[in-house]
C-alpha positions in Angstrom: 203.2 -18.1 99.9 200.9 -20.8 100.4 200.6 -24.5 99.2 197.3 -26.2 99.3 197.2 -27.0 103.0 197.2 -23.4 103.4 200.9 -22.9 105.4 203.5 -20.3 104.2 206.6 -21.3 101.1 208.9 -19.5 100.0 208.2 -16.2 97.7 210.9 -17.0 95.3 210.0 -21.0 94.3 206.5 -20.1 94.1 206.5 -17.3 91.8 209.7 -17.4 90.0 209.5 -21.2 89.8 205.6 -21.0 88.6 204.6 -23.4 90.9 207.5 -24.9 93.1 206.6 -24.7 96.4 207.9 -25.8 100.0 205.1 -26.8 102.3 205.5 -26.7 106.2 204.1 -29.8 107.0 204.6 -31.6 103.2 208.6 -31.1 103.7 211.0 -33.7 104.8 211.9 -32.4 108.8 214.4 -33.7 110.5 214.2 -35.8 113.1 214.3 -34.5 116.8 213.9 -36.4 119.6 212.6 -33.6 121.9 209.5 -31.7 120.4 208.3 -28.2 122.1 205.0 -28.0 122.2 203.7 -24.5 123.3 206.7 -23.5 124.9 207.3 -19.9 125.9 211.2 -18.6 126.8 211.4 -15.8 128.8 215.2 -14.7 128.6 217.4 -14.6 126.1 219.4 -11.3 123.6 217.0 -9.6 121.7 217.3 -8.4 118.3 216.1 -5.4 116.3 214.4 -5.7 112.6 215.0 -1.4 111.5 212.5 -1.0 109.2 210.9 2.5 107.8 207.7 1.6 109.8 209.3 1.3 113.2 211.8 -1.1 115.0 210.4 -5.1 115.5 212.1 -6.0 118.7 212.6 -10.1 118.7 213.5 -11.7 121.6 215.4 -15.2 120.7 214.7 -18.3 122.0 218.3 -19.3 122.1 217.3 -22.9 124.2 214.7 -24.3 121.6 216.6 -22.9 118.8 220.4 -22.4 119.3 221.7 -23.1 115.9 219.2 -20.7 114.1 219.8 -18.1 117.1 223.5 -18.2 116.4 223.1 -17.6 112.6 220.7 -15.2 113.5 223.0 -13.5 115.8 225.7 -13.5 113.3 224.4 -11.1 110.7 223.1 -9.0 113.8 227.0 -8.5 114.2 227.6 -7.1 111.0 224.2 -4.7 111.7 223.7 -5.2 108.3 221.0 -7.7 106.2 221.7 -8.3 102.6 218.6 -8.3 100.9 216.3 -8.9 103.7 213.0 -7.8 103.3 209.0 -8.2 104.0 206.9 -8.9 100.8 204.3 -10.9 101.8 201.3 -9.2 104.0 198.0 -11.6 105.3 196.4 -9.6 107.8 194.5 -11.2 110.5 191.2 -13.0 109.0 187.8 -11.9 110.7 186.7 -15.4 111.1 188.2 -18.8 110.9 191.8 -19.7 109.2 191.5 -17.4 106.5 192.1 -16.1 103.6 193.8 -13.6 104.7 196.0 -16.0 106.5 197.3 -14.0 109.6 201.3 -13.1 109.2 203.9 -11.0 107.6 206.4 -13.1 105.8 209.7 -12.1 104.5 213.1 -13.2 103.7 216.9 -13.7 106.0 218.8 -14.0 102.7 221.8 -13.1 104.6 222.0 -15.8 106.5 225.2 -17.7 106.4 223.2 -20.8 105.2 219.5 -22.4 105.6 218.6 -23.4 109.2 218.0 -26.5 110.1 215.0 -28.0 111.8 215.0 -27.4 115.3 212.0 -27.6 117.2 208.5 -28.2 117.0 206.8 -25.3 118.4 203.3 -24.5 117.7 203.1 -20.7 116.3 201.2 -18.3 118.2 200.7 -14.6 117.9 204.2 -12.9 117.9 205.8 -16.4 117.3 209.1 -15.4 114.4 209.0 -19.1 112.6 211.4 -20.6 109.7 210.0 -22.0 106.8 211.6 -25.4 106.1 214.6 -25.8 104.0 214.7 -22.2 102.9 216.1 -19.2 104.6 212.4 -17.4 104.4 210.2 -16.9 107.2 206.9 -15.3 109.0 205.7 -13.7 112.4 202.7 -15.0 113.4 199.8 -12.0 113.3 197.5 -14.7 115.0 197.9 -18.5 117.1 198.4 -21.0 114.4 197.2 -23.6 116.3 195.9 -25.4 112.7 199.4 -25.5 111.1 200.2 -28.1 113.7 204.4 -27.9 115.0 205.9 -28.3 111.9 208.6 -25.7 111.5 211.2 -23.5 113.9 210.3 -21.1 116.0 213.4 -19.4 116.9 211.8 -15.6 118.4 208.9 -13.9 120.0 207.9 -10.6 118.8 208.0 -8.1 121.7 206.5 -4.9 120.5 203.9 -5.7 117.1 203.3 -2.2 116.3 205.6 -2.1 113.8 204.4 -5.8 112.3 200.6 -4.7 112.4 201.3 -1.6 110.4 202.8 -3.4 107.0 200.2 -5.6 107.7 197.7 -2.6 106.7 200.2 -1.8 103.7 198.7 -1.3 100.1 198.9 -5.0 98.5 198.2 -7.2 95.3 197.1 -10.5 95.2 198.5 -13.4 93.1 196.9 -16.6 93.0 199.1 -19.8 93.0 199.5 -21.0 89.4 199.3 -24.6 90.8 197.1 -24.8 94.0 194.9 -21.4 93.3 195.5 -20.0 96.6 195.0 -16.2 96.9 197.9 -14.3 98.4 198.9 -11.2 99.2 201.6 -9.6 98.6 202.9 -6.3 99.4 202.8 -3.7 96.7 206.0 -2.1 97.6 208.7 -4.5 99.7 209.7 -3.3 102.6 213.7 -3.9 103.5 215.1 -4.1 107.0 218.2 -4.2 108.8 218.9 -6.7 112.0 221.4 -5.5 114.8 221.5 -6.4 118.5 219.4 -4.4 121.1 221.4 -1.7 122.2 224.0 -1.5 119.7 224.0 1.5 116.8 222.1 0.8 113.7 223.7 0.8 110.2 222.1 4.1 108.2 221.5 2.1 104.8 219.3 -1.0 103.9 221.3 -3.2 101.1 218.8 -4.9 98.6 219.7 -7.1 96.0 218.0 -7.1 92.7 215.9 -10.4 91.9 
């Protein structure tokens, strides 16, 4: 979802809520006293979002954000993700910031709890960001360079085949009850799984009803 500055919130508070909404650069962040500014991580484990469109390999930046990496890593583990799905799809806009708004956006309900504020990373193309103080998040379909650094970027996106194809999934739009903004969301949610490069995938998805 989108408030009025035009940066993802949370699915959940902004529709179920009718109106509640958690804006990147409008929620209180935690203080850091390093900030990463562009910064690109070339090692690290790689994990695997299974979804019926193909595998979305994500390569964690495990120095810029451990503690989101480890919880991360933890329901990779169980190669299970409770409810973890894609239901928001904002192809890339032909000109300017949008609307559309440039990234798929979905949920990490499994985590063990919500992340905490760890870097300040500007998102680019392929970029796997956190949404402040909820466990919901986005890749990046394009550089977000307007958003400023105000949330986590904890992976980079190795192969977006898989991300550019829900992107061209059937959607509905639903404009924010509050702000107006126009998003869209994907007519039929799209579940995923998370396991560790290399290791056997689980054969179900596990959704949970709203």
């Amino acid at each position: 979802m989108y408030g009025p500055d035009k940066q993802p919130v949370s699915q959940r508070q902004a529709v179920a809520a009718l109106g509640a909404c958690f804006l990147l650069a409008g929620c209180a962040l935690a203080s850091r006293e390093n900030a990463f500014i562009g910064y690109s991580e070339t090692t690290g484990k790689t994990v695997i979002l299974d979804t019926e469109y193909g595998q979305i390999p994500i390569r964690l930046l495990t120095s810029a954000a451990p503690e989101i990496s480890a919880m991360v890593l933890t329901v990779a583990g169980k190669n299970v993700c409770l409810d973890c799905r894609f239901y928001r799809n904002e192809a890339v806009p032909k000109a300017g910031d949008g609307p559309p708004y440039g990234l798929l956006q979905g949920s990490l309900a499994a985590l063990p709890a919500v992340p905490p504020q760890e870097n300040r990373i500007v998102a680019r193309r392929g970029h796997v960001c956190m949404i402040p103080e909820t466990k919901e998040f986005f890749i990046a379909a394009k550089d977000h360079t307007d958003w400023g650094a105000s949330h986590s970027v904890w992976g980079e996106v190795q192969d977006m085949a898989a991300v550019t194809t829900i992107l061209n999934q059937p959607f509905h739009q639903i404009t924010h009850p509050q702000y107006g903004t126009v998003m869209r969301m994907l007519d039929t949610e799209v579940p995923f799984r998370i396991s560790l490069k290399g290791a056997k995938s689980s054969d179900q998805y596990v959704l949970v009803d709203a």
